[in-house]
MARSE-661420 format. One line per 10 residues: number of its first residue (from 0); for each residue x, y, z of N, C-alpha, C, O. Coordinates in pm, 1 decimal, always signed. Example, Ala and Ser with C-alpha at 12.3 -4.5 7.8 and 13.67 -1.06 7.14 Angstrom:
! residues 2
0	+1319.0/-569.0/+780.0/+1230.0/-450.0/+780.0/+1320.0/-330.0/+780.0/+1423.6/-331.9/+846.5  +1285.0/-225.0/+708.0/+1367.0/-106.0/+714.0/+1290.0/+3.0/+787.0/+1340.9/+113.8/+803.9 $
//
This chain:
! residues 59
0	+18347.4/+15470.8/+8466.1/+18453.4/+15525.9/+8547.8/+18505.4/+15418.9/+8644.8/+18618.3/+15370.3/+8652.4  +18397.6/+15394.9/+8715.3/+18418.7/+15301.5/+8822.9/+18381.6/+15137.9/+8834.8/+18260.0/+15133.6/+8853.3  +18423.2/+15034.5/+8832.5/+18329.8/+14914.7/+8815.8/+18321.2/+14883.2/+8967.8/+18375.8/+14954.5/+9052.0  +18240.9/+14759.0/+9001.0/+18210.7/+14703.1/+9095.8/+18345.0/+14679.7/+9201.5/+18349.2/+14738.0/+9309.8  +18437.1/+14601.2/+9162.8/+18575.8/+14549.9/+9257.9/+18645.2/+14681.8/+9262.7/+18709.4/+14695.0/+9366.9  +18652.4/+14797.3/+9170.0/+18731.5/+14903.3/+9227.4/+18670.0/+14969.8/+9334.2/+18743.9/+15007.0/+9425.3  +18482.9/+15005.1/+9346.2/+18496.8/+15100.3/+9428.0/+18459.1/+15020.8/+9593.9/+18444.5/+15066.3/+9707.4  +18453.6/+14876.5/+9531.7/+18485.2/+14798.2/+9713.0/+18634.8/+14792.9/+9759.4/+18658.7/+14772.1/+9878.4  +18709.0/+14806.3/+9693.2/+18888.4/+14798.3/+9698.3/+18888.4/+14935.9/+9778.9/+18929.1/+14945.6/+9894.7  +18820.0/+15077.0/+9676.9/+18843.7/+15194.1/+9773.7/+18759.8/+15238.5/+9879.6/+18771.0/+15356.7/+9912.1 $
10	+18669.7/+15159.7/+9945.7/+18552.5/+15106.7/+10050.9/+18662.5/+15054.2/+10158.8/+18693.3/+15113.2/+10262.3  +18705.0/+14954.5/+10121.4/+18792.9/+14885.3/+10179.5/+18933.3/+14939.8/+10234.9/+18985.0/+14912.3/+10343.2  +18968.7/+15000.5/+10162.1/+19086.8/+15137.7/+10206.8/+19082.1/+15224.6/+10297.1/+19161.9/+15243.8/+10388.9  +18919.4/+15316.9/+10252.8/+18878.9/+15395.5/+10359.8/+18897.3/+15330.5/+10503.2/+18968.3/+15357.7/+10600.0  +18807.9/+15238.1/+10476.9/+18801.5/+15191.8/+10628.3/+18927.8/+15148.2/+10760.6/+18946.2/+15147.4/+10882.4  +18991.6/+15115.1/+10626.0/+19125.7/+15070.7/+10667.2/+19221.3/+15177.0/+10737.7/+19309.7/+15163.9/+10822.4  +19170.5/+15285.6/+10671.1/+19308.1/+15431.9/+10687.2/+19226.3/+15556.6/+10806.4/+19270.5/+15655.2/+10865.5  +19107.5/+15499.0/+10801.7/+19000.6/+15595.3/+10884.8/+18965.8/+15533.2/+11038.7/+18960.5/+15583.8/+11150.8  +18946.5/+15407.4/+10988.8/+18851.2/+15340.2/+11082.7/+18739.6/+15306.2/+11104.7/+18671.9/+15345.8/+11009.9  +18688.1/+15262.6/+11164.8/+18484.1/+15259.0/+11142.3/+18437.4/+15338.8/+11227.7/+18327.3/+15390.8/+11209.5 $
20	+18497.1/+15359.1/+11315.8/+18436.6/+15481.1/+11457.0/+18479.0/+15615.2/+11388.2/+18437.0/+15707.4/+11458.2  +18543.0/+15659.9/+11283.1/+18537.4/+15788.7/+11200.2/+18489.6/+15797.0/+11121.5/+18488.2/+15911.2/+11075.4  +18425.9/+15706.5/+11056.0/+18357.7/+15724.5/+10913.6/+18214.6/+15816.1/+10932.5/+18163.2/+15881.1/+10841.4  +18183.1/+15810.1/+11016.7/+18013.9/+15907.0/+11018.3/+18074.9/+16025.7/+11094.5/+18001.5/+16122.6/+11075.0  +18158.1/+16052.0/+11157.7/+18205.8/+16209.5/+11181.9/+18241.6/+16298.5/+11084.4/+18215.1/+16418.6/+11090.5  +18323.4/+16225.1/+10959.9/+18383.5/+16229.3/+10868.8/+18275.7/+16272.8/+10763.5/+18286.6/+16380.7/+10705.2  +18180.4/+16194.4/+10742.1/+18053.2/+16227.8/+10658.6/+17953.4/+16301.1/+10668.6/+17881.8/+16354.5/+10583.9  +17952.7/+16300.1/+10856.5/+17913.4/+16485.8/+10877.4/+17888.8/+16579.6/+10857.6/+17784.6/+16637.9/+10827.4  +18087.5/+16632.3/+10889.3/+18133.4/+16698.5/+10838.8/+18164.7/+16724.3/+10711.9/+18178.4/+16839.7/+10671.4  +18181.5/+16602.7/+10624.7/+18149.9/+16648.4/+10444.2/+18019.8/+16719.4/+10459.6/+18036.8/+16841.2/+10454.7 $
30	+17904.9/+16686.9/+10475.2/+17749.7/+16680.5/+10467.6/+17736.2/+16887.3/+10498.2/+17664.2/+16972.5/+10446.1  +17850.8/+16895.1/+10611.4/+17820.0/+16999.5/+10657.1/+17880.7/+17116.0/+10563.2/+17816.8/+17216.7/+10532.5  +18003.2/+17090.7/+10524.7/+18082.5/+17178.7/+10397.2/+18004.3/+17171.1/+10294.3/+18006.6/+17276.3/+10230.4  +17909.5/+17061.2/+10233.6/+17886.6/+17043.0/+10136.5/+17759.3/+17179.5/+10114.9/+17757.0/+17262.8/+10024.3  +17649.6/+17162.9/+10246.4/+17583.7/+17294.0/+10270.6/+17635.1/+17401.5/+10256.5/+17608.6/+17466.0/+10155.0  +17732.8/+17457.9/+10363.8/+17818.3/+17559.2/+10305.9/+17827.3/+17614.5/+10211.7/+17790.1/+17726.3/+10176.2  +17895.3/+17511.6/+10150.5/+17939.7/+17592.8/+9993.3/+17811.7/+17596.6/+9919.5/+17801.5/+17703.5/+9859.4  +17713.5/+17520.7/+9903.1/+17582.1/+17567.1/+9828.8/+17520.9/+17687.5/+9855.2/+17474.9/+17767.5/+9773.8  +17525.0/+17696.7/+10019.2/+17462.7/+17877.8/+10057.6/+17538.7/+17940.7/+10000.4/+17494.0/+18027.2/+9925.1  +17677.8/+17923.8/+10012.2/+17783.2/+18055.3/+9946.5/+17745.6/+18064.3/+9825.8/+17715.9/+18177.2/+9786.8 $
40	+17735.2/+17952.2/+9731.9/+17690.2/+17956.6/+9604.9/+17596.6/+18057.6/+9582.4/+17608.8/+18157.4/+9511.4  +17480.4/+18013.1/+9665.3/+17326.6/+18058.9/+9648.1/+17355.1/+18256.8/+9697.6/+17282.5/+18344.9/+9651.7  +17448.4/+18279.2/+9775.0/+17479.3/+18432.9/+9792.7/+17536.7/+18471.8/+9675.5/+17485.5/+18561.9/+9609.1  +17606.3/+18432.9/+9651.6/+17732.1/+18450.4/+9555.7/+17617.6/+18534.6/+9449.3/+17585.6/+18651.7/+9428.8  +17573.7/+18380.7/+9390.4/+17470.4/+18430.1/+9267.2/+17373.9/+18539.0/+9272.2/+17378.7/+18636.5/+9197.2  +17287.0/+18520.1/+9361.4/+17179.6/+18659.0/+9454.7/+17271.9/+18768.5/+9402.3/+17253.2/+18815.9/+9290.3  +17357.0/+18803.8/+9470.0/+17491.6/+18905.5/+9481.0/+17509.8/+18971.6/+9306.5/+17476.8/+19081.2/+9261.2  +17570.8/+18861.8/+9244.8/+17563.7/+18921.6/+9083.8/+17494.6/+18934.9/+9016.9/+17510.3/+18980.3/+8903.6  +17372.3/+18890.2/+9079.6/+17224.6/+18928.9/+8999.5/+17145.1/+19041.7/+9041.7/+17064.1/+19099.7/+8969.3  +17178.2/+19078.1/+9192.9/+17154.3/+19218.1/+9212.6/+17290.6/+19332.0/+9155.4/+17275.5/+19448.3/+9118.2 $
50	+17385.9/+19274.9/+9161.7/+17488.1/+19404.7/+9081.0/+17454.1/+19411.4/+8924.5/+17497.7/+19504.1/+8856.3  +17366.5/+19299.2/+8864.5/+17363.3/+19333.2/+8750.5/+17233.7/+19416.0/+8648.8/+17225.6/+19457.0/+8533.0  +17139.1/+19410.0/+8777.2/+17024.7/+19554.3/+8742.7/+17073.3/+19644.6/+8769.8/+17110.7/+19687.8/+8878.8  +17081.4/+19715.9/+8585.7/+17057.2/+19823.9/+8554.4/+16995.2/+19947.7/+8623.9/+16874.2/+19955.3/+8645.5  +17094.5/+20055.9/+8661.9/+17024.3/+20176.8/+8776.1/+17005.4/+20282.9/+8699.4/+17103.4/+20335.1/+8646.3  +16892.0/+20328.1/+8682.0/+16824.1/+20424.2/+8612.5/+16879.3/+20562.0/+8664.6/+16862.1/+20583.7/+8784.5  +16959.6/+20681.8/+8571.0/+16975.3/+20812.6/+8646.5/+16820.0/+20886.0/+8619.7/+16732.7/+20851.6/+8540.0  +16820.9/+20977.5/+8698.5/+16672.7/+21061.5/+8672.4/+16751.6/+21184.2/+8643.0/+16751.6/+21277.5/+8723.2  +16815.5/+21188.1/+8537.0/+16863.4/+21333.7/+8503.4/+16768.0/+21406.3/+8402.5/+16792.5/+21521.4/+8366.4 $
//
């Protein structure tokens, strides 16, 4: 996908368009969405795996 000189070119960009005093706020906050969405995941799934046992009538 990626070789060596492309992903220092887009290393080099970042820094350029961000700054260096944003880059770890920035990665944070990825770090912190990235949790997020795994708990949501991890409900999500819980969620359709309890809607999907079967409820016994006692008729």
């Amino acid at each position: 996908m990626f070789n060596g000189p492309e992903i220092w070119i887009i290393i080099l960009l970042v820094v350029v368009l961000f700054g260096g005093n944003r880059l770890p706020k920035i990665a944070r906050n990825l770090g912190k969405a990235q949790s997020e969405l795994k708990k949501g995941l991890a409900e999500g799934i819980a969620e359709s795996k309890k809607d999907e046992t079967p409820k016994t009538d006692s008729n």
